[in-house]
N, C-alpha and C positions, 0 to 999 in steps of 0.2 A: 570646528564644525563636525558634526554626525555624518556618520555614511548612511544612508536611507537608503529604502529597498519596497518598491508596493511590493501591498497583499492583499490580493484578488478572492474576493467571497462572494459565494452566489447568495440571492435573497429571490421573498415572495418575486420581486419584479425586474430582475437582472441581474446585478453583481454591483457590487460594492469593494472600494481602493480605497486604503486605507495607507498610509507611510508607515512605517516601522524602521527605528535605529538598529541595524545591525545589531548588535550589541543584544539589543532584548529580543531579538528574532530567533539568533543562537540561542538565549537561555531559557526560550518557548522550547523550542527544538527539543534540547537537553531534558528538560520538563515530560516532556511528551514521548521520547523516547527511553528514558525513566519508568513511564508506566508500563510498557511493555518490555519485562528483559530477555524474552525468549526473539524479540524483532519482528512475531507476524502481527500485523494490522490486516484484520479483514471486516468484511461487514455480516450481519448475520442473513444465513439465508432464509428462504422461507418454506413450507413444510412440503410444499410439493417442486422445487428448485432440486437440481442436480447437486451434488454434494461431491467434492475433490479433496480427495486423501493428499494432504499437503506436502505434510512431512515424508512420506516414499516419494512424491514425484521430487522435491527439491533431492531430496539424497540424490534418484537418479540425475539431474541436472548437475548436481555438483560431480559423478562419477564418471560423465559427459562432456562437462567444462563448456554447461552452457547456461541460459539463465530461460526460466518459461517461458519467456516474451520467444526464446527460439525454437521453443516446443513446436513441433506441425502437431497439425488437428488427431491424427489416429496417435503421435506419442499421448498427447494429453487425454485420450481417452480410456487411454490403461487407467489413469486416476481417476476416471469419473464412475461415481455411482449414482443409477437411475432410483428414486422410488418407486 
């Protein structure tokens, strides 16, 4: 027997479960992390949206030994730039 795993997608009208074998979940995964070899995934923003210099804030997080989720509001704002 398969070890199954849902996977939760939003639609027009709520979300949608779906089962997936381990097995091809990891080799989505690998797929998907394949396309990106530098590791950032983000969304684009839009032309009048605040823009975050990534790469300096992550360096400092990493010279910190912390992750952005631990950033407070005024460190993350050293990286934001307003239009």
């Amino acid at each position: 027997m398969y070890k199954l795993e849902d996977i939760i997608t939003p639609t027009h009208k709520g979300f949608k479960v779906r089962k997936v074998r381990v097995k091809a979940l990891s080799d989505e995964k690998e797929f998907f992390d394949d396309a990106f070899p530098n590791g950032l995934f983000i969304e684009p923003r839009g032309p009048h949206q605040p823009r975050t210099k990534l790469r300096p804030m992550l360096k400092y997080c990493k010279e910190l030994g912390k992750t952005p989720s631990e950033l407070t509001e005024e460190e993350i704002k050293k990286f934001t730039i307003y239009p």
